[in-house]
DOMARGU-449422 format. One record per residue (C-alpha): residue number from 1; residue in one letter; x, y, z. Coordinates in pm, 1 decimal. Layout:
N
[site NUM,A,[X,Y,Z]],
...
***
This chain:
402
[site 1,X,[4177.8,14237.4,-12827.2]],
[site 2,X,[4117.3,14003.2,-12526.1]],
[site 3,X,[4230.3,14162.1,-12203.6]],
[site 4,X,[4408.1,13959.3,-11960.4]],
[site 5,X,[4116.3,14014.3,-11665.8]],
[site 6,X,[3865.5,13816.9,-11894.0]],
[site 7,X,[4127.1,13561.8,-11900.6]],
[site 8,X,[4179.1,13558.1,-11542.1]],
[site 9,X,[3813.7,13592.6,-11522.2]],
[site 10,X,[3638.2,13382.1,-11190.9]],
[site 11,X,[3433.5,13210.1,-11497.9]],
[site 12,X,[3732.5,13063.0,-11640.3]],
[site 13,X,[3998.5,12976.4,-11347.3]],
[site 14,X,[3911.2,12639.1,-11160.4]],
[site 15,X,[3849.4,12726.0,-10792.7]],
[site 16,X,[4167.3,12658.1,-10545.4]],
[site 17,X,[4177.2,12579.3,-10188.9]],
[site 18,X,[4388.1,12790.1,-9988.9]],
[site 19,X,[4442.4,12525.2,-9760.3]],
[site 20,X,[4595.6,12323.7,-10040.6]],
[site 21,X,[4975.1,12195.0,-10010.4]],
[site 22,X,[5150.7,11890.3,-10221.2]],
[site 23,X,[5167.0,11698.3,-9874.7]],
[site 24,X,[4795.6,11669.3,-9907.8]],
[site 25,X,[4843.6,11489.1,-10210.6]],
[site 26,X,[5018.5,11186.2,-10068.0]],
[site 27,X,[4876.9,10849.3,-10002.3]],
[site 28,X,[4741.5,10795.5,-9656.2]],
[site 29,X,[4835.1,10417.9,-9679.1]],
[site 30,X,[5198.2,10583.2,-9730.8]],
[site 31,X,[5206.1,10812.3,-9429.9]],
[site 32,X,[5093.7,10571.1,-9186.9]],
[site 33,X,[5303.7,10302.2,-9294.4]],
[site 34,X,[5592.2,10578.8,-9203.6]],
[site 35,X,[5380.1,10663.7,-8877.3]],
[site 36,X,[5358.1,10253.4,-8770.1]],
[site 37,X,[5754.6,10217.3,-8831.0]],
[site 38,X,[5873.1,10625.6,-8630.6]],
[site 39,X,[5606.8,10558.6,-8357.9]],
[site 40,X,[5721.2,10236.8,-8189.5]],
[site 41,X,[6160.2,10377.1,-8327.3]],
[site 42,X,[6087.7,10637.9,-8138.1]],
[site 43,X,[5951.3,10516.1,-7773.2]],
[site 44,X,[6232.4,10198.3,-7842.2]],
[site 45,X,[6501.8,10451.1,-7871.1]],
[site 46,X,[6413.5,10619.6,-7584.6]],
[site 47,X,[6385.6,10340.3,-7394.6]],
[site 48,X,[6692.4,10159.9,-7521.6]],
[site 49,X,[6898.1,10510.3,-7361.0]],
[site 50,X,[6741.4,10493.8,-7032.4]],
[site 51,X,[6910.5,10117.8,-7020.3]],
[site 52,X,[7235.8,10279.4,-7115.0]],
[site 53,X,[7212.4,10510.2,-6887.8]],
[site 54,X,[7109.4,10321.7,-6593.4]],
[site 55,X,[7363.9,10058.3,-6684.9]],
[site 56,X,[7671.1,10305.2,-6713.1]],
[site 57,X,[7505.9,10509.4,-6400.5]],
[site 58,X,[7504.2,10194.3,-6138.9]],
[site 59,X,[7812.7,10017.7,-6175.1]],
[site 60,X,[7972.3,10230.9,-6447.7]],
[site 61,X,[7980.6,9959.8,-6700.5]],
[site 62,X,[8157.3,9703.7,-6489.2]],
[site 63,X,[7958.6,9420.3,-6523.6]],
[site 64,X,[7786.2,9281.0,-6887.1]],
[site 65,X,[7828.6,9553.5,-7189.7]],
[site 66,X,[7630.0,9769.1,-7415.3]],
[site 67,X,[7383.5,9490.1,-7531.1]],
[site 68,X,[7304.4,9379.4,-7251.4]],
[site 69,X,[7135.7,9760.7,-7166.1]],
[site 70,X,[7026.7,9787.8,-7493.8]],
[site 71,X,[6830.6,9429.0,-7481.2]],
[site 72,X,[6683.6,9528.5,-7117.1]],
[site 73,X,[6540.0,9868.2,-7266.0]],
[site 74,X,[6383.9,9648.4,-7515.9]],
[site 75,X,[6218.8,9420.5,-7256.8]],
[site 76,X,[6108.0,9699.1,-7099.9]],
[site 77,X,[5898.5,9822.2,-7407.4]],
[site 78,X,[5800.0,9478.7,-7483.5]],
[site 79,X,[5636.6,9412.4,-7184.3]],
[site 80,X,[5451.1,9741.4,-7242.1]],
[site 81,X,[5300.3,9580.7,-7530.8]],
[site 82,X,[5178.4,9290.6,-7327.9]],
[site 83,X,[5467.9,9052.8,-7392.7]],
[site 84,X,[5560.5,8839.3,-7139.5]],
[site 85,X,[5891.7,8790.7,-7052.6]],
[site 86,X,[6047.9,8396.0,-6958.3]],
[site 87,X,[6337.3,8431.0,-6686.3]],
[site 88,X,[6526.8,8192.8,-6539.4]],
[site 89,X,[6321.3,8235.6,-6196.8]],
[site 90,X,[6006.9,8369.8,-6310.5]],
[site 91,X,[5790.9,8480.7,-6606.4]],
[site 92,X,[5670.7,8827.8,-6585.4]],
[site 93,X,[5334.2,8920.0,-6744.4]],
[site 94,X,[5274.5,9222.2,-6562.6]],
[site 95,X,[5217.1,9563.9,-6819.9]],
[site 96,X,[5378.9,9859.9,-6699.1]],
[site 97,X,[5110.4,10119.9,-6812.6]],
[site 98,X,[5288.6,10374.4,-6763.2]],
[site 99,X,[5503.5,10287.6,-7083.3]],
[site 100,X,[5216.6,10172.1,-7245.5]],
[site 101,X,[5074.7,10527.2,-7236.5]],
[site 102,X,[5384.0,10649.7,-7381.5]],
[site 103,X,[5356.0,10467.4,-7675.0]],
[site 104,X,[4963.1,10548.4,-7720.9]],
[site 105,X,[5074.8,10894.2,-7725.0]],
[site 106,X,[5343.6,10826.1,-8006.6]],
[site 107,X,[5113.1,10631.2,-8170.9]],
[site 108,X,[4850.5,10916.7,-8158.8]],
[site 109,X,[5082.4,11237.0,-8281.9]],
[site 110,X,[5239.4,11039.7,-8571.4]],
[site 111,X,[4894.2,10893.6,-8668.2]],
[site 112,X,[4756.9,11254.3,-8639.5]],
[site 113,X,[5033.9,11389.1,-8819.8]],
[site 114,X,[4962.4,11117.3,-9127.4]],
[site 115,X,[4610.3,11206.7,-9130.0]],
[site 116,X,[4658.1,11582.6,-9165.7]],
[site 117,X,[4956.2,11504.2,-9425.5]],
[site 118,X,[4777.2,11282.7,-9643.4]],
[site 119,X,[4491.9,11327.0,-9867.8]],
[site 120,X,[4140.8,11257.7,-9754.3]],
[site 121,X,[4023.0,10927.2,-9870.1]],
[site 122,X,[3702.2,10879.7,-9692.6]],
[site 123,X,[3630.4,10628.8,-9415.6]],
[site 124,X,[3751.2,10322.5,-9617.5]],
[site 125,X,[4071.4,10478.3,-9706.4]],
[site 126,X,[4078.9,10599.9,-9344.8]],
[site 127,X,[4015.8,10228.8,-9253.1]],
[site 128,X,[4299.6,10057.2,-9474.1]],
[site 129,X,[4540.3,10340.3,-9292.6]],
[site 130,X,[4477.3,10208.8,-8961.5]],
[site 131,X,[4549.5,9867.0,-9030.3]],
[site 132,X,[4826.7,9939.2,-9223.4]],
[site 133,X,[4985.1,10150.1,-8925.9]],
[site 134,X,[4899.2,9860.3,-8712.8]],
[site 135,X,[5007.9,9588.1,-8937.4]],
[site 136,X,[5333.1,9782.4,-8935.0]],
[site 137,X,[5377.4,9835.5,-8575.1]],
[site 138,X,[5315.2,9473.4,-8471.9]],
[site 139,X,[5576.0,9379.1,-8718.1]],
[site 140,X,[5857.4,9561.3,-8578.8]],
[site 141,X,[5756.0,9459.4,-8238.0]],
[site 142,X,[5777.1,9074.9,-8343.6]],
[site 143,X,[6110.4,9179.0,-8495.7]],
[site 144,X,[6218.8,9334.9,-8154.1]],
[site 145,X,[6098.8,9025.8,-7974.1]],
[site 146,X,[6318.6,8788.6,-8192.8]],
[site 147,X,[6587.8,9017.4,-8173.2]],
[site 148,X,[6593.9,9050.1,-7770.9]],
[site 149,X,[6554.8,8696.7,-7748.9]],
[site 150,X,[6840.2,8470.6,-7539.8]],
[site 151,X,[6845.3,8173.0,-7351.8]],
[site 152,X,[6783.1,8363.6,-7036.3]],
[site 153,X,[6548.5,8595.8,-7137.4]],
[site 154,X,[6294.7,8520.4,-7360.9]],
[site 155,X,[5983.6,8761.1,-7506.2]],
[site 156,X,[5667.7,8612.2,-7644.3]],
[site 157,X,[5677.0,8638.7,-7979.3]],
[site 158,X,[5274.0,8653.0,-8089.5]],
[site 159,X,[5195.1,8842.5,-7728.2]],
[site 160,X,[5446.4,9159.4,-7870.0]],
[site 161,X,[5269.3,9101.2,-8240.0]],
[site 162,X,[4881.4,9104.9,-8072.9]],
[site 163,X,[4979.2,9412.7,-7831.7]],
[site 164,X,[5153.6,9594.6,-8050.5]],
[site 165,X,[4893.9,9585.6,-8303.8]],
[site 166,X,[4629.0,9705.7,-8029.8]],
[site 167,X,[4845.7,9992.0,-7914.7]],
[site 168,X,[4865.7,10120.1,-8280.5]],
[site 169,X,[4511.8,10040.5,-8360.0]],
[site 170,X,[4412.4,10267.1,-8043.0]],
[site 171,X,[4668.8,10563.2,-8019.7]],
[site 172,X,[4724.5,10518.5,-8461.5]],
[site 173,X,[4341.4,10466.2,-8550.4]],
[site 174,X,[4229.4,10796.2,-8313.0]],
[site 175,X,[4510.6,10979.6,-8439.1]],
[site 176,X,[4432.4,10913.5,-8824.3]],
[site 177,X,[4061.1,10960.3,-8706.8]],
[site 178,X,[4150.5,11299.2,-8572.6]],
[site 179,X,[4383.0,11455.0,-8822.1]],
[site 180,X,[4192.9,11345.4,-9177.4]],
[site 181,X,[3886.0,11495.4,-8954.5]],
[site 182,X,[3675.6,11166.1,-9034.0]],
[site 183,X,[3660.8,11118.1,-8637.9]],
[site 184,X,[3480.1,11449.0,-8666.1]],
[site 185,X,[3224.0,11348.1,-8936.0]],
[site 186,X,[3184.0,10975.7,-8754.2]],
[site 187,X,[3035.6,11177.3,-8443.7]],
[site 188,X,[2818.7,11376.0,-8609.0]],
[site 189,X,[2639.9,11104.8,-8772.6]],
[site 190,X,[2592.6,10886.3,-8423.4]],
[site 191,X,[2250.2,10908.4,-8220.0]],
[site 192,X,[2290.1,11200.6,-7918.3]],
[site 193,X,[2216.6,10863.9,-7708.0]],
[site 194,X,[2536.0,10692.5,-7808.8]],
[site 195,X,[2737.0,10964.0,-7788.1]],
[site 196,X,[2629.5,11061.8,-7419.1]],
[site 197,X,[2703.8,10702.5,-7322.4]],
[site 198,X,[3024.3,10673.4,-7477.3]],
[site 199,X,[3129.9,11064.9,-7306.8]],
[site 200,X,[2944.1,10968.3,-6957.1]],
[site 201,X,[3169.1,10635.4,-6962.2]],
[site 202,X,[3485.3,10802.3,-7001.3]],
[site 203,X,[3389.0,11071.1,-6792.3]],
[site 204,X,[3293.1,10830.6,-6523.6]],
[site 205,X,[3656.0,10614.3,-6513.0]],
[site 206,X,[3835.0,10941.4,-6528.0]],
[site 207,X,[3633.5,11067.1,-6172.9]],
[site 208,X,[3676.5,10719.9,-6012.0]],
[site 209,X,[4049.2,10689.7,-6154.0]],
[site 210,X,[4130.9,11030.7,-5978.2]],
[site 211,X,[3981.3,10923.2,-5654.4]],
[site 212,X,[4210.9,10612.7,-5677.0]],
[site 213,X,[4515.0,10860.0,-5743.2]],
[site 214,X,[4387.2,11129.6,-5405.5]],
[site 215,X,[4363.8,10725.3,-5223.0]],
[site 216,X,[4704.6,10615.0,-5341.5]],
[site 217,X,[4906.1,10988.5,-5238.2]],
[site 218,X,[4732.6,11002.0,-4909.7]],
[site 219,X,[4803.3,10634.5,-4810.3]],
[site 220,X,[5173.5,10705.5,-4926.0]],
[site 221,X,[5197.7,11048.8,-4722.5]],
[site 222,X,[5032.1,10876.3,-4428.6]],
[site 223,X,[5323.9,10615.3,-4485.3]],
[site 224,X,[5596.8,10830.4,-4579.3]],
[site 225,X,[5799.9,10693.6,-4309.6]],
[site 226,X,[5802.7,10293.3,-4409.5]],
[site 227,X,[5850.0,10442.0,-4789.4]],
[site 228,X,[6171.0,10608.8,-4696.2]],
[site 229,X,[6303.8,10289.8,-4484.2]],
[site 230,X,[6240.0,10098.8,-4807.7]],
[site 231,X,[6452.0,10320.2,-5035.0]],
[site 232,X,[6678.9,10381.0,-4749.4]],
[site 233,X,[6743.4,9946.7,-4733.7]],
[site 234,X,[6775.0,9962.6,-5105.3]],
[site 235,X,[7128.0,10158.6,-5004.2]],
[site 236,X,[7099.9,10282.3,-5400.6]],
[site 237,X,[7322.7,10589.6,-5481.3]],
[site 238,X,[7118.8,10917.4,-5683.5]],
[site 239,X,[7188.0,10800.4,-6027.1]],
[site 240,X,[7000.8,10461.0,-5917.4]],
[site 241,X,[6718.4,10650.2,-5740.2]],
[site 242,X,[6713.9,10865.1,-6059.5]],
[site 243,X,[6634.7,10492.8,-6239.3]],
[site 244,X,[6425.8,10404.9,-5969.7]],
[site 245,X,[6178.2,10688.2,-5994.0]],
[site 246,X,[6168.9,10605.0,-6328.6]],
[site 247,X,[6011.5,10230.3,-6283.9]],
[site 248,X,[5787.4,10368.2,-5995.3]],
[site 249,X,[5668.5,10592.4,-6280.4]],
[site 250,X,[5597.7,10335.5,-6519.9]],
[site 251,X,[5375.7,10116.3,-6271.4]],
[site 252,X,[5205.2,10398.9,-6116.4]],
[site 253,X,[4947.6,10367.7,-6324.4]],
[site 254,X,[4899.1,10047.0,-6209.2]],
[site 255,X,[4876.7,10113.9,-5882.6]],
[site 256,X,[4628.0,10384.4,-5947.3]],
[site 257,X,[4370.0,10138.9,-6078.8]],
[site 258,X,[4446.6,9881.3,-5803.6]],
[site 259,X,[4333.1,10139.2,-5560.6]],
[site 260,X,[4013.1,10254.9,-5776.3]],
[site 261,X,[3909.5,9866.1,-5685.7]],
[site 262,X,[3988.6,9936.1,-5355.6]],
[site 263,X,[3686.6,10207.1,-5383.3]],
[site 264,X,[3478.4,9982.6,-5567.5]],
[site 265,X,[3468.4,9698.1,-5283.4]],
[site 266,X,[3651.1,9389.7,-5463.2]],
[site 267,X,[3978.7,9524.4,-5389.6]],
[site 268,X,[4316.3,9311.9,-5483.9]],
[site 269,X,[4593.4,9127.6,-5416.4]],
[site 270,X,[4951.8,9150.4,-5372.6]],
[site 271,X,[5076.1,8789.0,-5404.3]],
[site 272,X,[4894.6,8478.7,-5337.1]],
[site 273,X,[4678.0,8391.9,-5080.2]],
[site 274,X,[4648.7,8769.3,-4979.0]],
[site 275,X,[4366.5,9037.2,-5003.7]],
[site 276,X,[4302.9,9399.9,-4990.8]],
[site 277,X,[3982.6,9554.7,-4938.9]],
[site 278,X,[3787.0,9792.1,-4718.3]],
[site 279,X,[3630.0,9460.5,-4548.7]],
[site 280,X,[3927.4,9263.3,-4473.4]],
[site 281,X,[4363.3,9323.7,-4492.4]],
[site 282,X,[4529.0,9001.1,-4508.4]],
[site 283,X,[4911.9,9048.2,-4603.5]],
[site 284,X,[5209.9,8853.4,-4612.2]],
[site 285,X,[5570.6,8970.1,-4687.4]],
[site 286,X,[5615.0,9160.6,-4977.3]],
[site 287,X,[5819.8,9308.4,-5198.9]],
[site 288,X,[6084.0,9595.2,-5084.1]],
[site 289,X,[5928.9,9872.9,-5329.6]],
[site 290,X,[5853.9,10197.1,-5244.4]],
[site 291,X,[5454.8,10237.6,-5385.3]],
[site 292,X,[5366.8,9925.7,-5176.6]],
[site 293,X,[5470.3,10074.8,-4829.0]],
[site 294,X,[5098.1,10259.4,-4924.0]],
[site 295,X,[4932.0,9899.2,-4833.1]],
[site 296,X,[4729.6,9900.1,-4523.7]],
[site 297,X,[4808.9,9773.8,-4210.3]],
[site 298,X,[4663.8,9387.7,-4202.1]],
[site 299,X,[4392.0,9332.9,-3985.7]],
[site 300,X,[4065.1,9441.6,-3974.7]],
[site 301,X,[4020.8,9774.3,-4113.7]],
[site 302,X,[3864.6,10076.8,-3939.1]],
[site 303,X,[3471.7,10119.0,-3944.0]],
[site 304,X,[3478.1,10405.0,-4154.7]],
[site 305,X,[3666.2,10304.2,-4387.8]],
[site 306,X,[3334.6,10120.9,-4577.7]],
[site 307,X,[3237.4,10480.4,-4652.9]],
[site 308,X,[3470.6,10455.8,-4962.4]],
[site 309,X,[3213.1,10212.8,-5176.7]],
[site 310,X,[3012.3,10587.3,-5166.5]],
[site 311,X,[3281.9,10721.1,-5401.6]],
[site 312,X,[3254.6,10510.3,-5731.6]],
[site 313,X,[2825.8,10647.5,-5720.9]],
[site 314,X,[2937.4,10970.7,-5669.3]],
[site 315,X,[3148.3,10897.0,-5968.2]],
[site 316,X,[2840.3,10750.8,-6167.1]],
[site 317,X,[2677.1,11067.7,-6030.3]],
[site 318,X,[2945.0,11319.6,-6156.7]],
[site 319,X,[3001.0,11162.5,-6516.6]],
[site 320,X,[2656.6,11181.7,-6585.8]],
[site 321,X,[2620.8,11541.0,-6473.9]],
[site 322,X,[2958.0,11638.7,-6681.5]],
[site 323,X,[2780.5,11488.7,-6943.8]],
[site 324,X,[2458.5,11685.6,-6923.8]],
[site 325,X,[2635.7,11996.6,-6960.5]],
[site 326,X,[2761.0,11916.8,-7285.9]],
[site 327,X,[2478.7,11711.0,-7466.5]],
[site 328,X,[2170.6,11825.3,-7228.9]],
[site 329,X,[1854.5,11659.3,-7228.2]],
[site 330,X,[1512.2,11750.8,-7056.5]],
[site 331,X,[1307.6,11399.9,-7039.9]],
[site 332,X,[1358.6,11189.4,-6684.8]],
[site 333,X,[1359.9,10834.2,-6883.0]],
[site 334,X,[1654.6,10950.2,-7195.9]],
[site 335,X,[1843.4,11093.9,-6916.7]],
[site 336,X,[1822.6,10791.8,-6732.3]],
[site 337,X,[1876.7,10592.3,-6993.9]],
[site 338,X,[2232.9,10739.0,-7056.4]],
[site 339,X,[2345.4,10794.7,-6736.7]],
[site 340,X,[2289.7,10386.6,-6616.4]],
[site 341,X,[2407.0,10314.8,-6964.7]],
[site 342,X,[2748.8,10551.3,-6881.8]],
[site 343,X,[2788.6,10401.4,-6574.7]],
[site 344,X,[2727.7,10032.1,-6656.8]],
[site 345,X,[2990.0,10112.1,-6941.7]],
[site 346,X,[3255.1,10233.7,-6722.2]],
[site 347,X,[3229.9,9990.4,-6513.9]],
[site 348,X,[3318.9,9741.8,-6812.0]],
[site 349,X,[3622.8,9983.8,-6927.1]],
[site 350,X,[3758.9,9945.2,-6586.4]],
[site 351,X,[3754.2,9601.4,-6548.0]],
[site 352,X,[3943.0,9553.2,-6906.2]],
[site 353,X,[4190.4,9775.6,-6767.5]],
[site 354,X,[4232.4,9619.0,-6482.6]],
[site 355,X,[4304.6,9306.2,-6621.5]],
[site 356,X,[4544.6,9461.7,-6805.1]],
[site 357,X,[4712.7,9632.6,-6518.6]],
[site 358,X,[4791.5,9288.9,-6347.4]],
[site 359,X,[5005.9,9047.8,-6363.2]],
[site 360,X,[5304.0,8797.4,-6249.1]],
[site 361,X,[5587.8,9018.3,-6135.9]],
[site 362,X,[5809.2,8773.0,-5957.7]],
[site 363,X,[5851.1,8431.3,-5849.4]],
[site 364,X,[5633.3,8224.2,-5581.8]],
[site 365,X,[5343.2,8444.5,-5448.5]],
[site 366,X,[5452.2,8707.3,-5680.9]],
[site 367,X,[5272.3,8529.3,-6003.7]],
[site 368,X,[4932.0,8675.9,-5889.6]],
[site 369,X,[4899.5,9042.8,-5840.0]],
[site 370,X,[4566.9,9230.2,-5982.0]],
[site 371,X,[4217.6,9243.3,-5904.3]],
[site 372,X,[3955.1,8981.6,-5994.1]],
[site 373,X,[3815.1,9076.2,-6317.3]],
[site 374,X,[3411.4,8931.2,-6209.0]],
[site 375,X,[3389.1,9100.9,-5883.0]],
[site 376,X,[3539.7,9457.3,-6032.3]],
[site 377,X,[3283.3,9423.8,-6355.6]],
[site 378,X,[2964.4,9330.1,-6171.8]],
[site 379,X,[3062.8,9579.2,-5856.4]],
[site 380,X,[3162.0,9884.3,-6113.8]],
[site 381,X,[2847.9,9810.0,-6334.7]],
[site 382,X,[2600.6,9844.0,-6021.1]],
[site 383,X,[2743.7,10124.4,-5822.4]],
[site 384,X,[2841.4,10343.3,-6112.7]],
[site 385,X,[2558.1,10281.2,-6294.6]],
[site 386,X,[2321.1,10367.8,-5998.2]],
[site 387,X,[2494.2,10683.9,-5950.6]],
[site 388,X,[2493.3,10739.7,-6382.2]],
[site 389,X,[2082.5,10671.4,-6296.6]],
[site 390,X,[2065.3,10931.0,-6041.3]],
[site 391,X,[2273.5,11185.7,-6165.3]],
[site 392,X,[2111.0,11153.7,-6524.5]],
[site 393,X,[1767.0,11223.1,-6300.1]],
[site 394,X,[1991.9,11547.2,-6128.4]],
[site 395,X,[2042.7,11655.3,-6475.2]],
[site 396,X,[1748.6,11668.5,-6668.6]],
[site 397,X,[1534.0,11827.7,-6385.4]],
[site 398,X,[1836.6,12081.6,-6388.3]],
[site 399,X,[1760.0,12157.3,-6728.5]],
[site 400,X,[1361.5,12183.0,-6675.7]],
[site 401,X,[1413.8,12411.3,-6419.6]],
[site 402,X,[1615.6,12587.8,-6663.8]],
***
């Protein structure tokens, strides 16, 4: 007689994973087509209702209708994704980043959740997933383009297709990277080197992007006063200062990085013909907004005020450190090598993103606001790369003393 243990015997049943589930077994091409289509419905949608609301909330409905708030929403997440919009008076390029970090974030938790959903498929699988999520995603934002197009307002078409496919490519492709755990395996596999660069990089714009943010609340406290007069001319009720806080949200961002050129020396400008630095202040009239009362007074600035080109090497200095502690190395020339390396690379990150960051945002002096993308490449390269050079020195003989 055959007992039923020596059926059930470890010899004879196939080994299961306890992790296991029938979601696992679905196509990863599958779940990130779904992701590319819910992450950009789901950012639209939300901002779609903030132009209902502000529309009902200002005037109560009284002038234009329901479109009209539903097609501004839609401009608004448009020009997140880099697409310029044609007015009547103006063309504004300028990407609110604000939004645009919104929708990296949707991106990333529905491309997560379609990597830890699907079935593992290896890197190429992995690969054909990201471009499918993107391929997806810059669809519907071509279709959103056509669809919020009119005679007065009109989004470019191949701009909403090319950003929207970046946006998905980023937020989607880490996401997938991160949930199928390929991202995991990829790291593994790279040189220490690479990897220290790529973390002292990040680590690096993260430091020197603080320091803009400390630079940009200070100058705003030590201007409180012209910021209220601003709002306080705007004569806007609370459900319009409600809508307002919500734009100075989305550009804030923006702002930040202006003021992390500030620190690097370059500085920007706010309309033609103008320039901001710690060298020189040459203003015109501008805008009635409430983040720009946080300009300087025009002139020459104050002597001290040159002791802010110190900050983006003590940046270099910290990322390099930071990134000592978590891939440590004991010889002067490697840690050398990664912290000028780290610092050289953040100072190319920030320049891409602040490129990015400006723009046209109005008629007349108003097309050029931004920073010029030379000056903040070479000056972010040198300083933060000298302090990456000294810092990686810091850290090694840290470690030998060790």
């Amino acid at each position: 007689m055959v007992r039923v243990t020596d059926v059930l015997s470890p010899a004879t049943t196939p080994p299961t994973d306890p992790g296991a589930s029938p979601q696992r077994r679905r196509p990863l091409a599958v779940t990130a087509m779904l992701a590319g289509a819910a992450a950009p419905a789901a950012v639209l949608a939300f901002c779609m209702a903030v132009g209902l609301v502000g529309w009902f909330a200002t005037d109560s409905g009284t002038h234009g209708d329901t479109r009209d708030a539903i097609r501004a929403g839609a401009d608004a997440w448009l020009l997140a994704h880099g697409s310029r919009l044609a007015l009547p008076v103006a063309t504004v390029t300028v990407v609110p980043l604000g939004l645009t970090l919104l929708c990296v974030y949707a991106c990333f938790r529905f491309g997560r959740w379609a990597g830890r959903t699907s079935a593992d498929e290896g890197p190429r699988g992995t690969a054909l997933a990201v471009v499918v999520m993107a391929g997806v995603y810059g669809v519907l934002a071509t279709g959103t383009a056509v669809l919020a197009s009119t005679s007065e307002a009109q989004p470019g078409l191949l701009r909403a297709f090319i950003g929207g496919m970046v946006v998905a490519l980023i937020g989607g492709g880490l996401g997938i990277a991160v949930g199928s755990g390929w991202l995991g395996r990829a790291r593994s596999r790279l040189p220490r080197t690479v990897t220290a660069v790529g973390v002292g990089a990040v680590s690096t714009v993260l430091l020197l992007y603080a320091a803009g943010a400390v630079l940009l609340a200070g100058a705003l406290l030590s201007h409180f006063g012209t910021a209220a007069n601003v709002l306080a001319g705007l004569r806007i009720d609370a459900s319009g200062a409600a809508l307002y806080t919500v734009v100075v949200v989305a550009v804030t961002p923006n702002a930040v990085l202006l003021s992390t050129c500030y620190l690097l020396g370059p500085g920007f400008v706010v309309g033609a013909g103008t320039v901001v630095s710690p060298s020189a202040v040459l203003l015109g009239p501008v805008p009635a907004f409430p983040l720009l009362a946080a300009l300087p007074r025009e002139g020459a600035p104050a002597w001290w005020t040159t002791a802010f080109l110190a900050v983006p090497v003590l940046a270099g200095l910290g990322g390099a450190m930071l990134t000592a502690r978590r891939l440590p190395v004991d010889r002067y020339e490697s840690a050398v090598l990664r912290g000028l390396g780290g610092g050289a690379g953040a100072g190319v990150l920030l320049a891409v993103l602040t490129v990015v960051a400006g723009g046209a945002v109005g008629p007349g002096r108003m097309t050029d606001v931004g920073a010029p993308f030379l000056e903040v490449l070479v000056a972010g390269a040198v300083a933060m790369g000298l302090g990456g050079a000294v810092g990686g020195v810091l850290a090694a003989w840290w470690v030998r003393r060790r």
